[in-house]
C-alpha positions as CSV (number, residue, x, y, z in Angstrom):
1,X,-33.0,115.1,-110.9
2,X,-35.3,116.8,-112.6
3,X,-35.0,117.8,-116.7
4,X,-35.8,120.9,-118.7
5,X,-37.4,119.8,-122.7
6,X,-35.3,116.7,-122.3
7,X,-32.3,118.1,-120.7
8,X,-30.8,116.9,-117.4
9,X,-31.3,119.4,-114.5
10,X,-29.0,118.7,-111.3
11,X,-30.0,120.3,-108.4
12,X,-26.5,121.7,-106.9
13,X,-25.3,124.9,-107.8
14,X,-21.7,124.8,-109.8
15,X,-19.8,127.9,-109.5
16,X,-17.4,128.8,-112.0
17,X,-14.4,128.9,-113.7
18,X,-13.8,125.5,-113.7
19,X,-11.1,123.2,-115.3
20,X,-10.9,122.2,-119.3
21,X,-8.9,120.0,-120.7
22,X,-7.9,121.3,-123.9
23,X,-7.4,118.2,-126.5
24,X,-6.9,118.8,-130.2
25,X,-5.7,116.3,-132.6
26,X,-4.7,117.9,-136.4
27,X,-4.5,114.9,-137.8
28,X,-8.7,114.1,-136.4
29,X,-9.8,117.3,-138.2
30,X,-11.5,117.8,-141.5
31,X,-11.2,121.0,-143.1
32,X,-13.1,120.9,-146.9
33,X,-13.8,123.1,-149.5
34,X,-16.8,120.9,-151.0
35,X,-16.8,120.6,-154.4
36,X,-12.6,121.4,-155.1
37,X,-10.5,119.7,-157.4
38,X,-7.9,119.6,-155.1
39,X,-6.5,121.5,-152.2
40,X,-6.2,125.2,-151.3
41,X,-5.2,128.0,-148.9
42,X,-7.7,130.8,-148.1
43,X,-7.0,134.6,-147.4
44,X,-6.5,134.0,-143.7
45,X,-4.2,131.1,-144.4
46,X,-6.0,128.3,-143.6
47,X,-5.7,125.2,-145.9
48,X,-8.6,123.2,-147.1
49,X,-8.9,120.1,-149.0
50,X,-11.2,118.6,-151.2
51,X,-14.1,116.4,-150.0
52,X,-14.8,114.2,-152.9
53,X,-13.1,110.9,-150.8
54,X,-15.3,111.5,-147.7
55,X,-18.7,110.9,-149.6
56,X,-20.7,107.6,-149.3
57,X,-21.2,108.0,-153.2
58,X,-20.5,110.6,-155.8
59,X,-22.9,109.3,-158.0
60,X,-25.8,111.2,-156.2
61,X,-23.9,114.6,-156.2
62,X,-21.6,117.0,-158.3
63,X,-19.2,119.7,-158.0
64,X,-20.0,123.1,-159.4
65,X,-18.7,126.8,-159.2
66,X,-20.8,129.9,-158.5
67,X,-21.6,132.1,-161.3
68,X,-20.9,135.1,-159.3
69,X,-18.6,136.5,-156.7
70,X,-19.3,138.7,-154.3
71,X,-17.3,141.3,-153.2
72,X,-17.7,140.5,-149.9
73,X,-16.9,137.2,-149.7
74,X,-14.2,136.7,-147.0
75,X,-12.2,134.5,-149.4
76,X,-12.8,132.5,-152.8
77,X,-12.0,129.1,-150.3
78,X,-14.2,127.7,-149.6
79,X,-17.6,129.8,-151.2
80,X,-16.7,129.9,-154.9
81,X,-17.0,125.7,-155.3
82,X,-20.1,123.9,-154.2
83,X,-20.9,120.3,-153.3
84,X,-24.7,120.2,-155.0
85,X,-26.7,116.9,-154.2
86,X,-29.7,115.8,-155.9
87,X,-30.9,112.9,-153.1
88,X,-29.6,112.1,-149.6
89,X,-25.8,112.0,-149.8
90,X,-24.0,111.2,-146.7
91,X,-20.3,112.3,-145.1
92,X,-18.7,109.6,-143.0
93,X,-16.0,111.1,-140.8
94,X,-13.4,109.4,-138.6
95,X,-13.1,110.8,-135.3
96,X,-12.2,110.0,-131.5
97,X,-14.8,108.7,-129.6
98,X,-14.3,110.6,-126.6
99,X,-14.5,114.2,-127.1
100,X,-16.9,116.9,-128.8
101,X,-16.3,118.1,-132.0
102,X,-16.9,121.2,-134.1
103,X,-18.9,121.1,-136.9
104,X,-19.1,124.1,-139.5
105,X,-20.9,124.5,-142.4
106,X,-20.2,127.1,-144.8
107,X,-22.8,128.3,-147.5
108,X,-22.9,130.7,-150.4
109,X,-26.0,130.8,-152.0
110,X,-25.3,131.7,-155.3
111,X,-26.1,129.9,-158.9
112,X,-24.6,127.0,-159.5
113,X,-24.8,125.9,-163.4
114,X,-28.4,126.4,-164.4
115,X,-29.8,125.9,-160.8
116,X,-32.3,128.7,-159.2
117,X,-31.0,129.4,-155.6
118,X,-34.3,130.0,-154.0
119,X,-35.6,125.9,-155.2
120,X,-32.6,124.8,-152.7
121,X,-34.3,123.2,-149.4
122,X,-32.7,120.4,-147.4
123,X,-31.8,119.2,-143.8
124,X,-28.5,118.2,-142.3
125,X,-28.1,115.3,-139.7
126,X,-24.7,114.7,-137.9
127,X,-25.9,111.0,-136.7
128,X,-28.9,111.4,-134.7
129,X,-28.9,115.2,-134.5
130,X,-30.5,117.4,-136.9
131,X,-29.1,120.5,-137.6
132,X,-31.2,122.1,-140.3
133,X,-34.5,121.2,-141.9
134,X,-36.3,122.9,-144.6
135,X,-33.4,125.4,-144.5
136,X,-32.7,128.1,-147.0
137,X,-29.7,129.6,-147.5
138,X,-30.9,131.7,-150.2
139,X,-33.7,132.7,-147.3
140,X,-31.7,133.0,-144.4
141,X,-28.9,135.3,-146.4
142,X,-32.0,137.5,-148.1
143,X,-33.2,138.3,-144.6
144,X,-30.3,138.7,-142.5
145,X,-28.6,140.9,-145.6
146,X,-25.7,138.5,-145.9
147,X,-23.5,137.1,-148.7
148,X,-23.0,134.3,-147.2
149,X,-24.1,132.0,-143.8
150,X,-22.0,129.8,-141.1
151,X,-23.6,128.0,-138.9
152,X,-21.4,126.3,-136.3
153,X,-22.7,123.4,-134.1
154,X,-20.5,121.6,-130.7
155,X,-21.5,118.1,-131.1
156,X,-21.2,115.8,-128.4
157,X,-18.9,112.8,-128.2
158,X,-19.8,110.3,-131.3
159,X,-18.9,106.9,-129.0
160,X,-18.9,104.9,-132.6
161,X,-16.1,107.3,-133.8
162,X,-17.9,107.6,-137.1
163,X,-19.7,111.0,-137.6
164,X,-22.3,110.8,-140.6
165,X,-23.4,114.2,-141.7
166,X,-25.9,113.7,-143.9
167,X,-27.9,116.1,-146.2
168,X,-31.0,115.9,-147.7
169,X,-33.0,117.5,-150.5
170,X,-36.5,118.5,-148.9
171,X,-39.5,116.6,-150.4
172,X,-41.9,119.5,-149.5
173,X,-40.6,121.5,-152.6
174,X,-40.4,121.0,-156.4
175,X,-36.6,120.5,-157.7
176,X,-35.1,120.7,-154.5
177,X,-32.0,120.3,-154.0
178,X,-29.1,120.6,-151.2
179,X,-25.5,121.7,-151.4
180,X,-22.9,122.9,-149.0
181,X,-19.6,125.4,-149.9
182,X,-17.1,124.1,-146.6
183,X,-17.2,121.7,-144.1
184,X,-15.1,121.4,-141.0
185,X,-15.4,118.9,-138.1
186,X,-12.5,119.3,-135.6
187,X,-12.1,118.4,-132.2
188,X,-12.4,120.3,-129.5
189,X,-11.6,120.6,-126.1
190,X,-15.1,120.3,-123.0
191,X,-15.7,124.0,-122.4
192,X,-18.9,123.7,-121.3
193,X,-20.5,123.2,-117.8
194,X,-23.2,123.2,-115.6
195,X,-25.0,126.1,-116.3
196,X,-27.8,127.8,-113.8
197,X,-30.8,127.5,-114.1
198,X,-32.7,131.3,-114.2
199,X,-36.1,130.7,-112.3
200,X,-35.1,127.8,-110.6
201,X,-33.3,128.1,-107.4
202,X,-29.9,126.4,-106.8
203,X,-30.3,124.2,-110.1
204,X,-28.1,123.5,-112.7
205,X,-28.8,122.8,-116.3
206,X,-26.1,120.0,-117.6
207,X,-24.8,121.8,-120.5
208,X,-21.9,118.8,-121.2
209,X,-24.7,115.9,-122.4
210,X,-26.3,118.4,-125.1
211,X,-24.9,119.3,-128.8
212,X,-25.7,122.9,-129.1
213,X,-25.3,125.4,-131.6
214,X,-23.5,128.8,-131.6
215,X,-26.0,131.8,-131.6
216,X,-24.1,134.9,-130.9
217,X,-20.3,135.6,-129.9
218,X,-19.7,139.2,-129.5
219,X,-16.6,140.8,-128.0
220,X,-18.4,143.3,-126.1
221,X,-16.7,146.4,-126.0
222,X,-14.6,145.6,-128.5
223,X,-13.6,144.8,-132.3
224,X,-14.3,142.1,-134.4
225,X,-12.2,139.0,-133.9
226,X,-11.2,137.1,-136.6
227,X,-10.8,133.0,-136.3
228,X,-7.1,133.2,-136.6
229,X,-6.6,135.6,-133.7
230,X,-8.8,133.2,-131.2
231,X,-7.4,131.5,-128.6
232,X,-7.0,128.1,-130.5
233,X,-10.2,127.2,-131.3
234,X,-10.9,129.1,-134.9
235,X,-14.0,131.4,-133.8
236,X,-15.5,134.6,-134.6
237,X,-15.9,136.8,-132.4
238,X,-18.3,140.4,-133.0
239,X,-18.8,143.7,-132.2
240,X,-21.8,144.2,-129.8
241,X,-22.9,147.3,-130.9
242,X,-25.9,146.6,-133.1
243,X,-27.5,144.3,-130.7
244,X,-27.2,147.6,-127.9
245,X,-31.6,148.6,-126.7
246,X,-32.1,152.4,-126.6
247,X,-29.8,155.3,-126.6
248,X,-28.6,154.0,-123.2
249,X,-25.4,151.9,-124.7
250,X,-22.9,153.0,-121.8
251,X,-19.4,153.7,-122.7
252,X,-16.0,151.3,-124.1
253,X,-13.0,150.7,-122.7
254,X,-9.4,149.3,-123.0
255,X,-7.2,147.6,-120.4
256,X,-4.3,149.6,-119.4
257,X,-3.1,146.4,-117.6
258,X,-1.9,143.4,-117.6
259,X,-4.9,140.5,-118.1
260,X,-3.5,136.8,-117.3
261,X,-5.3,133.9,-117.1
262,X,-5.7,132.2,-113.4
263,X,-3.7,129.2,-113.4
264,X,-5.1,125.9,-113.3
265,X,-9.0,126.8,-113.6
266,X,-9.5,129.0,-116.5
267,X,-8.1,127.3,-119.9
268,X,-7.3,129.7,-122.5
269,X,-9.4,128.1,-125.0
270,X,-12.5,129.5,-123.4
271,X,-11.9,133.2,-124.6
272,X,-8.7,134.9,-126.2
273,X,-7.3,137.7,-124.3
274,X,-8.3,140.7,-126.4
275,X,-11.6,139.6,-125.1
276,X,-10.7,140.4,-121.7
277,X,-8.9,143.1,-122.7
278,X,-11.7,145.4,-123.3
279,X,-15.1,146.1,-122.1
280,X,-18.9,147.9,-122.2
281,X,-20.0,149.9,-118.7
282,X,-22.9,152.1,-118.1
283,X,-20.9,155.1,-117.2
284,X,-20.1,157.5,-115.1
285,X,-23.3,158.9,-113.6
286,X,-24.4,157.3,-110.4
287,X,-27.7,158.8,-111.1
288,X,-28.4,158.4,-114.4
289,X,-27.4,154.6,-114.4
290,X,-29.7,153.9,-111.3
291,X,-32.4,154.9,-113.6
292,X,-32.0,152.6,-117.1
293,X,-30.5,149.1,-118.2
294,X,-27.7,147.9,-120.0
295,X,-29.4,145.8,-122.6
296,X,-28.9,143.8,-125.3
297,X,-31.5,142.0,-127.8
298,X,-31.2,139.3,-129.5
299,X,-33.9,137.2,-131.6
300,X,-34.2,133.6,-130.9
301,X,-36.3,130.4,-132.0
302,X,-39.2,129.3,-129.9
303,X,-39.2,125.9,-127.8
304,X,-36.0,126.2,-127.0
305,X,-33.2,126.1,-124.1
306,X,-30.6,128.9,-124.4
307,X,-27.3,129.1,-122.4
308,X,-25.9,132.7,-122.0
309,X,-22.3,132.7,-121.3
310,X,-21.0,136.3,-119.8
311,X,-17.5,137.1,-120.0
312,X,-16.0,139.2,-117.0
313,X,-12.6,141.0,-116.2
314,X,-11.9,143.8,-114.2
315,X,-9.5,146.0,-114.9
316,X,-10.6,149.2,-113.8
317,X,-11.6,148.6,-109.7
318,X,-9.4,146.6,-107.7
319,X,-11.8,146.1,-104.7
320,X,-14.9,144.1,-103.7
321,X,-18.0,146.3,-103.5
322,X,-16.7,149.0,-105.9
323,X,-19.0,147.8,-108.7
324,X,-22.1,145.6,-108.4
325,X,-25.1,144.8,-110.7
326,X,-27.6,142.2,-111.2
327,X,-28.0,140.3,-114.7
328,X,-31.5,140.2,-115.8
329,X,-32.0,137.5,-118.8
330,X,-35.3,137.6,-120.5
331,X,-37.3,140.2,-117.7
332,X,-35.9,137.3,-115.1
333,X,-33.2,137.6,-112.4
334,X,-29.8,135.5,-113.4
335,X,-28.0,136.8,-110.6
336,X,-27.8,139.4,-108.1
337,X,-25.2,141.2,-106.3
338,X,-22.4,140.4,-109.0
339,X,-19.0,141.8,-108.4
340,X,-16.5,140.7,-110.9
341,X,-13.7,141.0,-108.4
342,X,-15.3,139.3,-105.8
343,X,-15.7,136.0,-108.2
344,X,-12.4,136.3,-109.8
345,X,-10.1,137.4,-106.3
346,X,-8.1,140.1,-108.0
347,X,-7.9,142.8,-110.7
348,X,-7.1,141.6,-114.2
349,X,-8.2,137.9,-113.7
350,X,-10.7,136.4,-116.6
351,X,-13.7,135.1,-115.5
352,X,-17.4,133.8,-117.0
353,X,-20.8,132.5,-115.9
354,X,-22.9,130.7,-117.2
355,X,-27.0,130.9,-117.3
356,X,-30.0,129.1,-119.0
357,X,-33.4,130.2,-119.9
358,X,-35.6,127.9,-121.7
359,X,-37.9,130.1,-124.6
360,X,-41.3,129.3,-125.0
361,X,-43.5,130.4,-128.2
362,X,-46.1,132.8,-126.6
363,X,-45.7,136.0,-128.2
364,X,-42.7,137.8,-127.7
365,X,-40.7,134.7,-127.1
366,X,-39.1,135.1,-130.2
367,X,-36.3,137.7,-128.8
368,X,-33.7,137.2,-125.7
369,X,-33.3,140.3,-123.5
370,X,-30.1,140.6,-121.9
371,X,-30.0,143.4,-119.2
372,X,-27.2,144.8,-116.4
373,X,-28.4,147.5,-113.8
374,X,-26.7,148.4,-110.8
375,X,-27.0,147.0,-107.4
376,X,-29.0,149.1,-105.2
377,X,-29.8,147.0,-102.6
378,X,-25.5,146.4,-102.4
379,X,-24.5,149.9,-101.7
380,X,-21.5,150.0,-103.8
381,X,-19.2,152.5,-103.7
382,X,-20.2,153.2,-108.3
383,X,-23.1,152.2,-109.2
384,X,-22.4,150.1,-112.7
385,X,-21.8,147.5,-114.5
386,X,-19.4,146.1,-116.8
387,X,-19.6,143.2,-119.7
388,X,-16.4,142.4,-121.3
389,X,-17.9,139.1,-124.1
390,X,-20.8,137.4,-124.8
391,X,-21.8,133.9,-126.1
392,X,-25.1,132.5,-126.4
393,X,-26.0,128.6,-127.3
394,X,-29.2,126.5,-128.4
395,X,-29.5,123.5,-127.0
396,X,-30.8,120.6,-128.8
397,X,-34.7,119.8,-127.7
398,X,-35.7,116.4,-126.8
399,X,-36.1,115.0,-130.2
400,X,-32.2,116.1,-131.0
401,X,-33.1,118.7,-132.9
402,X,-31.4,122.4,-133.3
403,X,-33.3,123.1,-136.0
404,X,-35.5,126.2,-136.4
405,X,-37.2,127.9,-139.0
406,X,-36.4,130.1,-141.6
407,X,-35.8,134.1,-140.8
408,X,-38.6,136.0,-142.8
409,X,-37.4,139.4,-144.6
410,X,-39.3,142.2,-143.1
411,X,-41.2,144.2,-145.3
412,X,-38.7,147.1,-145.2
413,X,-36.9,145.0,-146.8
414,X,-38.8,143.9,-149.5
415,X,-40.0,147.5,-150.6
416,X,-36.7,148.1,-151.2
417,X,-35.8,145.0,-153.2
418,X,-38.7,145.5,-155.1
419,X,-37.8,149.4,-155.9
420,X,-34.1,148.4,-156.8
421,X,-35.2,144.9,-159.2
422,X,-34.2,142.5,-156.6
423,X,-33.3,139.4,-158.4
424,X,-31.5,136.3,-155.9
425,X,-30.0,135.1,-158.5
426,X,-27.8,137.3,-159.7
427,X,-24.5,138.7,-159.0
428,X,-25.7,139.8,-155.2
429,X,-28.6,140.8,-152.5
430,X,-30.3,143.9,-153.1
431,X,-29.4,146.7,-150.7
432,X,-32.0,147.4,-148.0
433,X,-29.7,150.8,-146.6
434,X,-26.5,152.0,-148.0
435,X,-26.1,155.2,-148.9
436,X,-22.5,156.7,-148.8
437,X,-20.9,153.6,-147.3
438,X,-22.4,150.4,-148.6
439,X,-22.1,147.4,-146.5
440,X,-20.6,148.8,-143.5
441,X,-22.8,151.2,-142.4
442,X,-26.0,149.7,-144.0
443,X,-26.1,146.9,-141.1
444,X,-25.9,148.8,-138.4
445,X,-28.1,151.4,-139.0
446,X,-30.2,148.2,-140.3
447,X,-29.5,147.3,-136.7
448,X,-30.7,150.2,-135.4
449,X,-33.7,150.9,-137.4
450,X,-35.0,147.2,-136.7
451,X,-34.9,147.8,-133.4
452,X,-36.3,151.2,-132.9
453,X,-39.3,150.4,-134.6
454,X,-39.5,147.2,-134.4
455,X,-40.0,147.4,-130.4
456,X,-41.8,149.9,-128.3
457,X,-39.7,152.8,-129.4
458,X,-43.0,154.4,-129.9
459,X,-42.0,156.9,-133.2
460,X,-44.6,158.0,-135.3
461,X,-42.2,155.5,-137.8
462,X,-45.5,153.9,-139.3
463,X,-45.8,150.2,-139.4
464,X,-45.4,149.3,-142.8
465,X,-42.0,147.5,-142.4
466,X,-42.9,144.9,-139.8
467,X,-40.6,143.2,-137.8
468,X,-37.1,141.5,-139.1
469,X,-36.6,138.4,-137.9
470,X,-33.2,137.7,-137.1
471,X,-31.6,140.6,-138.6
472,X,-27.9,140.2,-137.4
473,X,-26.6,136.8,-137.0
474,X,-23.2,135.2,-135.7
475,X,-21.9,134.9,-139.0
476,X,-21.5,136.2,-142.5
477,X,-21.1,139.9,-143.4
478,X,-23.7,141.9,-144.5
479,X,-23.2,144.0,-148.3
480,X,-25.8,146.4,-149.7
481,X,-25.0,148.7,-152.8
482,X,-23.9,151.8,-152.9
483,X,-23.7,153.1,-156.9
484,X,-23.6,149.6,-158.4
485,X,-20.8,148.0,-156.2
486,X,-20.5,145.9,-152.5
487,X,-18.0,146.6,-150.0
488,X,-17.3,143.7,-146.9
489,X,-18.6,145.3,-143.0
490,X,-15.3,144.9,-142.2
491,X,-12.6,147.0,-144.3
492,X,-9.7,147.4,-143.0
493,X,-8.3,150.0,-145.9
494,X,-11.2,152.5,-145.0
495,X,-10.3,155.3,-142.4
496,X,-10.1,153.9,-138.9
497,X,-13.6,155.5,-137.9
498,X,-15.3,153.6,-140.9
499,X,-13.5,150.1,-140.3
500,X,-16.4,148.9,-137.6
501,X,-19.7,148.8,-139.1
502,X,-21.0,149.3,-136.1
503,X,-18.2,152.2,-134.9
504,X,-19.4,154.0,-138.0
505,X,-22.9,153.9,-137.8
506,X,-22.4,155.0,-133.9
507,X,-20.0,158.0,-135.5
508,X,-22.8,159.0,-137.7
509,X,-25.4,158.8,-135.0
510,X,-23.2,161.3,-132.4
511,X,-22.8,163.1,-135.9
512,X,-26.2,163.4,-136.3
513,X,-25.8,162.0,-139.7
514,X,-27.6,159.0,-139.9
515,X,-30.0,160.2,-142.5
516,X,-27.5,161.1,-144.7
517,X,-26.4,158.0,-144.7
518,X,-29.9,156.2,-145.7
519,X,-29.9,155.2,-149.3
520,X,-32.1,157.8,-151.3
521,X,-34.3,155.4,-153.1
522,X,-35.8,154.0,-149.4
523,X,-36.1,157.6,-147.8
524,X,-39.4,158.3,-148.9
525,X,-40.5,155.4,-147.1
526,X,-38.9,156.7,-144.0
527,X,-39.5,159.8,-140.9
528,X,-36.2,161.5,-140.4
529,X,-37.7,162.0,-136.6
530,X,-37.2,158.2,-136.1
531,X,-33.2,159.5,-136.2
532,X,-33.9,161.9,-133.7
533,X,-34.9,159.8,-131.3
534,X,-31.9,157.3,-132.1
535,X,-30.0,160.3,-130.7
């Protein structure tokens, strides 16, 4: 057996879907709003409770309320009360001993009584693991253009049944403090597997012994999914469309049949339906696909091991050989000769696979490439390919940790906060492109505009905006101003086009409007030709 940065390699190949038991307990889950007096319900209908009898000691902490509200806060439970802590503080959590368990944290980085957002540092342990170190929220949410940050972590079994989540001020930093809006640890069922091993013939990375941490969860194809429409296990699932390379982004679909589950060795909990339901392909064109990729970028931190979890159902061909492509991760062969119906037997029938690649730090590490192009060498009656979701995970490193550094703002960005009086603590981020719209186009055509010039695009764009690290995460929704006000990415009172961030920006691109759509004060900074060749 050999082992990957500390993780346990096997060296038979697992093919998938496998069996899950699904176990859930209500009564073993914790779902706070830190800082509460008491309990509430939030706009989706969850209920939290308060999580003043779960601390070691109250003395070292207090409750406050942010100063401010942003409009595009999801709900005022948990994000408007804060748990602030001025030393180590520690959560101790009863929970089975067999079985992993969710962790969320939820953070708002707003002002809470006199304290200035950007002197919060800290790290977060969940026993031996750490989370977070160093971490800014203020930070993370100025770079990434959000209101507010999840991060969501599958920890493995605690065998003491006691999870301490612990979080501490960092020393490195004058007046430092830590503070957390919502916590929720609740159990969940083993949907992880072997995964293999992308460089390393018929290996297998153990995926099970690890705790990992959820990167990205798009529903590829297809709309955002809220937690209360997932298949029981309260995720988030997003668009795909911002994290699409080049003006090659294929063509959506809808299932115009029935999608079912296999019995037995699929559990539902791995991926709700409307997952399945819809999908991303390349397109019509024989010709034209043989000649590009189907690709995806993500950014990623360095050193470590990343498992890519691809979503398949075909509901379009109903033979074997129809449609066949190879899966590329990182400029390195997954898998060839993939044909969704030969792995799932029939038409309609859910199916994933799994894949790990471990990221080094040379340059250009910091990004994951995720490409689809046709099977030549397979002769298949279309050449395309298809991607119906897509989950990727970071893998704890040796040491236990899952902690990586904080996302710089790119220098775009900063320009424009610096034109527009940027102040982090006050009522909201500064916009970095809004225009018209706001929010819900600004972080697409963010999107678009980080990665156009950001990689070899090679527009005469200038380089005087750098590169944006981490520029759309998992979680949080992004709000930039548009004549003094935020709206949420996700409205569901604007016309149907505009709902989508994403389905917008792409309406404005075939448009041909996406400079109109820029906000005026940044243009100057800006080519219009670098929207010509987003076209």
């Amino acid at each position: 057996m050999a082992s990957v940065q500390g993780l346990k390699v096997k060296g038979d190949l697992n093919t998938i879907p496998v069996a899950s038991r699904y176990y859930k307990s209500e009564s073993d889950s914790y779902v706070l709003a830190c800082g509460a007096s008491g309990a509430g319900t939030d706009s989706d209908g969850r209920n939290w409770q308060s999580d003043a009898k779960y601390i070691n000691s109250l003395s070292s902490s207090t409750a406050a309320t942010a100063r401010n509200q942003d409009s595009s806060l999801p709900s005022t439970i948990p994000y408007m009360t804060a748990r602030i802590f001025s030393s180590e503080s520690t959560y101790k959590f009863s929970v089975p001993k067999k079985g992993r368990l969710w962790v969320r944290l939820h953070f708002y980085p707003s002002t809470y009584s006199s304290l200035d957002p950007n002197t919060s540092y800290f790290s977060v342990t969940a026993n031996t693991f750490t989370l977070l170190k160093n971490f800014s929220a203020s930070i993370t949410a100025q770079a990434l253009t959000q209101a507010y940050i999840v991060r969501e972590f599958s920890l493995i079994p605690a065998d003491s049944g006691i999870l301490n989540l612990t979080f501490t001020p960092s020393s490195n930093y004058n007046n430092a403090y830590a503070f957390v809006n919502g916590i929720e640890v609740i159990p969940m069922p083993d949907i992880y597997q072997p995964a293999a091993l992308v460089g390393f013939s018929d290996q297998t990375l153990d995926v099970g012994s690890s705790t990992l941490q959820t990167m990205f969860r798009l529903n590829v194809g297809g709309s955002f999914i809220p937690a209360i429409k997932d298949s029981g296990l309260t995720r988030t699932w997003y668009d795909d469309t911002p994290y699409l390379f080049g003006a090659g982004s294929g063509v959506t679909s809808q299932a115009n049949i029935s999608i079912q589950y296999p019995t037995g060795n699929l559990p539902k909990s791995i991926a709700p339906l409307d997952v399945y339901s819809t999908a991303r392909s390349m397109g019509p064109g024989s010709k034209v696909n043989q000649n590009y990729n189907l690709t995806w970028i993500f950014q990623a931190d360095a050193n470590f091991t990343y498992v890519f979890r691809f979503h398949f159902c075909e509901y379009q061909e109903t033979r074997v050989n129809q449609r066949v492509f190879n899966i590329y991760l990182n400029n390195q062969t997954a898998q060839e000769g993939a044909d969704v119906i030969g792995w799932a037997g029939s038409q309609g029938v859910p199916i994933y696979k799994d894949y790990a690649v471990y990221v080094g730090d040379r340059s250009g590490d910091e990004e994951l490439w995720v490409a689809l192009h046709p099977s030549v060498s397979m002769k298949p009656e279309y050449y395309d390919a298809i991607l119906n979701g897509l989950e990727i995970f970071k893998l704890n490193d040796s040491r236990g940790n899952l902690a990586g550094p904080n996302p710089v703002p790119s220098t775009m960005m900063l320009q424009a906060e610096a034109k527009k009086g940027f102040s982090p603590s006050g009522s909201g981020f500064a916009p970095v492109i809004g225009g018209i719209l706001g929010g819900s186009a600004g972080i697409a055509v963010l999107a678009l505009i980080s990665i156009f010039v950001y990689r070899k695009t090679r527009c005469d764009c200038g380089n005087q905006y750098g590169s944006s690290a981490n520029w759309l995460p998992l979680y949080g929704h992004s709000h930039t101003s548009a004549s003094g006000s935020t709206i949420s990415a996700l409205n569901p009172s604007l016309p149907k086009e505009q709902v989508s961030l994403a389905d917008w920006a792409l309406h404005c691109q075939k448009e041909g409007t996406l400079w109109d759509i820029v906000d005026p004060q940044i243009k100057g900074d800006m080519n219009p030709e670098c929207y010509n060749k987003v076209r």
